[in-house]
N, C-alpha and C positions, 0 to 999 in steps of 0.2 A: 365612776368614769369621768374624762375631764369635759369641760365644755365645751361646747362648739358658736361660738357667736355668727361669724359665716364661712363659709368657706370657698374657696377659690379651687375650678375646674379645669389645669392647665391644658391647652390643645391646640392643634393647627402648628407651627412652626412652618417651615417652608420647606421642608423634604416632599419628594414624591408622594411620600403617605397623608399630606395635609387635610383632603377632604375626608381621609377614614379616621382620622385624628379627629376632627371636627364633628365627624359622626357619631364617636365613641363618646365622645364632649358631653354633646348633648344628650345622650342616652343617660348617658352617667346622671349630668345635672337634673334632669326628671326625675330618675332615679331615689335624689338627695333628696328633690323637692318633697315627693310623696313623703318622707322617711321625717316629714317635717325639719329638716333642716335645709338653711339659705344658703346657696349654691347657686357663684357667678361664673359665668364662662370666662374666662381670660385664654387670648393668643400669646404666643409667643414672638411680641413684635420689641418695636424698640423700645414702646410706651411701657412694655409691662416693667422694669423695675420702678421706675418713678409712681406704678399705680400701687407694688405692694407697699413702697416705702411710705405711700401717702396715707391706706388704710389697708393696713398687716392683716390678714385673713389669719383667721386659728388655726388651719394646717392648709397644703397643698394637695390635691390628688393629682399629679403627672400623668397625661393622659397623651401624651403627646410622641407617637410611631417613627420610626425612622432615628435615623443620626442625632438630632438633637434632645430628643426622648429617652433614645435607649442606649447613648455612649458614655451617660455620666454629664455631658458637660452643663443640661439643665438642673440637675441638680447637685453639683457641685456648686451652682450659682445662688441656689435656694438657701446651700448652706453659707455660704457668705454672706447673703443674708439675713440670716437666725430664724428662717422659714419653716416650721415643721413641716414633713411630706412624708406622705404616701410611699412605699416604695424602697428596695434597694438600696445601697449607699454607692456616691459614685464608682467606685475600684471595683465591685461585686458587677456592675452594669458594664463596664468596659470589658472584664472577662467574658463577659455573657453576650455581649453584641459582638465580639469576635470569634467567630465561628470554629476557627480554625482551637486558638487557645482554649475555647470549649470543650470541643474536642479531647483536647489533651487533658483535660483536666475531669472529666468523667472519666476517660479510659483508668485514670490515675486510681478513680474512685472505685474503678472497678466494673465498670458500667460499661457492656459493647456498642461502638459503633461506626458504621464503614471504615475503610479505609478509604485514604485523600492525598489526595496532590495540592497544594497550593503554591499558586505562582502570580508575580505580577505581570501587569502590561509586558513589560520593558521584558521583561524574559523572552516572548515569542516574538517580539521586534529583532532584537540585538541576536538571537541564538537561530531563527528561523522558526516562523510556526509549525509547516510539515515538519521540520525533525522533533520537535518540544512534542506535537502531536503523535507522534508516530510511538515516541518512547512512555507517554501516557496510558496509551491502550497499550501498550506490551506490557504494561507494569499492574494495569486497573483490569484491563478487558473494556467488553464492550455488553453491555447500554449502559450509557454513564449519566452524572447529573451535575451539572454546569450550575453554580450560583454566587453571586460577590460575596467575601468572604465576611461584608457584615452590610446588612439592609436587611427590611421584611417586605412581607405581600407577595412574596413568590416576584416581585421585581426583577427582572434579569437573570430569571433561573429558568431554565427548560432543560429536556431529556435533548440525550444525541443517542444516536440510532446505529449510525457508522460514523468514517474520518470526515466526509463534509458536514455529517451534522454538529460533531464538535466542535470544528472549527467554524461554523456559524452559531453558537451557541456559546462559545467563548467570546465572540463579537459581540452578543447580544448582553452578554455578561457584563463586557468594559464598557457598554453605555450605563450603567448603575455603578463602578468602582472600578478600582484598579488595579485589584485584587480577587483573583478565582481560583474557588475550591473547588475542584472535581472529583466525586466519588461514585463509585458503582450506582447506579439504579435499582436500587432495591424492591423484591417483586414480596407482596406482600400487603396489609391492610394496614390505611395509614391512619395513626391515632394520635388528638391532644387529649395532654390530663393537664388542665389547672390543679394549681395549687394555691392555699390561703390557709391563711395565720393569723388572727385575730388574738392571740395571745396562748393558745394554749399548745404550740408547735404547729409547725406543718401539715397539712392535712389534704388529703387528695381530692378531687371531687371526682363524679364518674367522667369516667373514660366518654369518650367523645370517637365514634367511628365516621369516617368522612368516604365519600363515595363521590368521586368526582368526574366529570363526563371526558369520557376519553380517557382518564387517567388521569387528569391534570390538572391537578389545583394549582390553577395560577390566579392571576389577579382579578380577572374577571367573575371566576367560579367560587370564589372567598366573598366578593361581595354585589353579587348580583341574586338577588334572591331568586329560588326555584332552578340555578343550574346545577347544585351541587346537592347530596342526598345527605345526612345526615342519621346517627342512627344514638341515640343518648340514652341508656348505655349502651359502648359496643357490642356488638354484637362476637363477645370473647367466652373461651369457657371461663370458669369461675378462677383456676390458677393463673391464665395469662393474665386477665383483669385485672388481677392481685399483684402478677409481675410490673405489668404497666404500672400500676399506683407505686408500686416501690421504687419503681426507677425513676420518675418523675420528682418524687422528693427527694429521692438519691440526690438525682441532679440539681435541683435546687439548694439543696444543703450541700454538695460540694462547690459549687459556685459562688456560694455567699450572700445568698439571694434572701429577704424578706417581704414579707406581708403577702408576695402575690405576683404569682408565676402563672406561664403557660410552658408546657416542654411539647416536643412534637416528636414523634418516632413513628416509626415503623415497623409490623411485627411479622418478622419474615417466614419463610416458608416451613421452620421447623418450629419456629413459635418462638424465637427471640425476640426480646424487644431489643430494636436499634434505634441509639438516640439519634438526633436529627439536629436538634438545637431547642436552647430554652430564650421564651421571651420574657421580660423586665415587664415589659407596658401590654399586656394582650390588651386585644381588641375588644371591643364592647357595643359595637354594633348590632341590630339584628339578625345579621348570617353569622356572626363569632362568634364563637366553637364555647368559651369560658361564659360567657350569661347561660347559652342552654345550658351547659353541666351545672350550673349553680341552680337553673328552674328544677332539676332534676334529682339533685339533693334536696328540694325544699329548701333552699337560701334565696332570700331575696337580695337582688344587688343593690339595693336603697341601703337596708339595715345593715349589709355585708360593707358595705364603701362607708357607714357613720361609724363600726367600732374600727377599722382600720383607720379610720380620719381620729379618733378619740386616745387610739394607741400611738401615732405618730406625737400628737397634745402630749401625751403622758411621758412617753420617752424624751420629749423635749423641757420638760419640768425636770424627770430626773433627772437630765444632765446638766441644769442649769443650777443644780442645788446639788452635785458633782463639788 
């Protein structure tokens, strides 16, 4: 395996997700520490190219939520760099933080999941919101799900009930972006399956069943510990379980995704699994759904983050001798 001299814990940026980015950080970098390898936190401020340029860390782990983390464009910078990293290649991360192209591209894969509307601002400005509104529920129905059509943490997503909830829920949406996807509400038990690759393909870890107060996993209930209930592994029969794990690598091998996914679905009332969306950067805090599924297969995230930091090394040797 390649070496590791030290390595750099990318986090923070300055999106809405900063402090869960920072959380994830440091979880990680403990993580490293125990797993005996040096592991330095870096933000993503204006200092950090001149810090890697001054002393190049042996690979990157991008730990960094939100816009900056998960659209590509930090690590499109990494690779202008000549940075090995953790993670994704930019083009695989822009499909996957847009919600919507997502979307279309599981269904592609063959993979079900809701149906959507996506529209920006400027549509229920210029067109009138009651009518854009009106023609939404004739088309989706009602209880729907408001969310920007790329961000995490449950940010600017909630449930509508009837037409004012949408229409205050679409409000609550354009304060995170400027674009919203609205899809059915699906009644059913919501599941993450991480996924990781340490070289021998794709591989699921268990299913993660989430139980959240009221219904709601929003941002509070993600990372406040003791609101939300957790069940590792779900609490699935043996075939859905099986479904679940197959969709979740579905999804991440038609998106383009490596080393290390989280997908999020839903498994509805007849036992479909509905995708929801995959993330690039999961969480790694102590309420995120992907450390407990890794305690749960017996992986540690120390030794899991040093052969994924050793294969980014390795993949950047092979192509530098390409």
């Amino acid at each position: 395996m390649a070496d590791l001299d030290y390595v750099a814990v990318l986090a923070g940026g300055l999106s809405p997700e900063r402090e869960i980015s920072l959380r994830s950080g440091e979880q990680l970098c403990d993580a490293l520490s125990e797993a005996g390898v040096q592991a330095v936190l870096m933000d993503a401020d204006a200092g950090l190219l001149a810090r890697l340029r001054a002393d190049p860390p042996s690979a990157v782990f991008p730990v960094i939520h939100g816009a900056p983390g998960e659209d590509g464009s930090v690590r499109e910078v990494l690779g202008l760099l000549g940075v090995p990293y953790v993670g994704s290649l930019p083009a695989a991360c822009r499909m996957a933080f847009n919600k919507p192209v997502a979307k279309a591209l599981v269904t592609s894969a063959g993979l079900s999941t809701p149906a959507s509307v996506t529209l920006p601002r400027e549509t229920f400005h210029d067109l009138g919101a009651a009518a854009v509104i009106d023609l939404i529920i004739g088309r989706l129905g009602l209880p729907l799900f408001v969310k920007p059509s790329q961000g995490g943490s449950a940010l600017g997503a909630s449930a509508a009930h009837d037409t004012a909830g949408l229409a205050a829920a679409i409000v609550g949406c354009f304060g995170y972006g400027d674009v919203a996807l609205i899809e059915p509400l699906i009644a059913g038990t919501e599941i993450a399956v991480g996924v990781v690759d340490t070289g021998g393909g794709p591989r699921p870890l268990p299913p993660v069943e989430i139980v959240a107060p009221a219904g709601a996993y929003d941002y509070a209930a993600r990372y406040t510990a003791g609101q939300t209930e957790f069940h590792v592994p779900a609490r699935l029969p043996a075939a859905t379980a099986q479904d679940v794990a197959r969709v979740a690598v579905a999804a991440h091998v038609a998106l383009g995704l490596r080393d290390i996914s989280r997908t999020d679905l839903i498994v509805d009332a007849s036992g479909v699994p509905q995708f929801l969306e995959s993330n690039v950067a999961p969480g790694l805090t102590s309420t995120s759904t992907l450390p407990m599924a890794m305690r749960a297969a017996d992986m540690d995230l120390g030794a899991c983050g040093v052969a994924l930091l050793e294969r980014a090394v390795a993949r950047d040797q092979i192509g530098s001798q390409a």
